[in-house]
N, C-alpha and C positions, 0 to 999 in steps of 0.2 A: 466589500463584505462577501462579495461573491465566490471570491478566489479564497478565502479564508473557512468558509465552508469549504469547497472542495478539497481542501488542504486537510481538511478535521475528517473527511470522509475516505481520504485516502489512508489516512494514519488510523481510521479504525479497523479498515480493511486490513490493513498490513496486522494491525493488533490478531484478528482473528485468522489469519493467515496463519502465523507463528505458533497460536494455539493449535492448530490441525497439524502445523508442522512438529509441535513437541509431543501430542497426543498420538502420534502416527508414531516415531521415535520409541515413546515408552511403550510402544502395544506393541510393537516392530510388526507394525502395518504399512510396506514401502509403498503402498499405492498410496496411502493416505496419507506419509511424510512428505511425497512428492508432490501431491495435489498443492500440498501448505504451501512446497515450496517456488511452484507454477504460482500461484496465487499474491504471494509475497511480491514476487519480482515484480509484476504486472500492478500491484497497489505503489512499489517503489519509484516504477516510472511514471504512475498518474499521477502520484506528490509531487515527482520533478518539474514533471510538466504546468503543472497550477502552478507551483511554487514562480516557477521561471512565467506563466503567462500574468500572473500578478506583479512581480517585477518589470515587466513590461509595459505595465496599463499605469506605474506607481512613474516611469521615466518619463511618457509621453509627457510631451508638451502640451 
């Protein structure tokens, strides 16, 4: 359950991410497109990471 949370919590991050990155976009605000897009990537690799330490804890023996 644990990993399933953090998985829920990285995909909102990434959700809110993408809004600063579209809001920055339309306002052609690049510091604030780029914040999105700093923020994104760092939400994409903490999904991985849960994602892959949940499949880990689902193999053990």
């Amino acid at each position: 359950m644990a990993g399933e949370v953090e998985i829920l919590r990285a995909k909102l991050a990434r959700a809110k991410a993408a809004k600063k990155w579209t809001d920055g976009a339309a306002l052609g605000r690049a510091a604030l497109k780029e914040e999105g897009r700093q923020e994104s990537e760092a939400a994409r690799r903490a999904e991985a990471a849960a994602k892959s330490a949940r499949r880990e804890a689902r193999n053990r023996p």
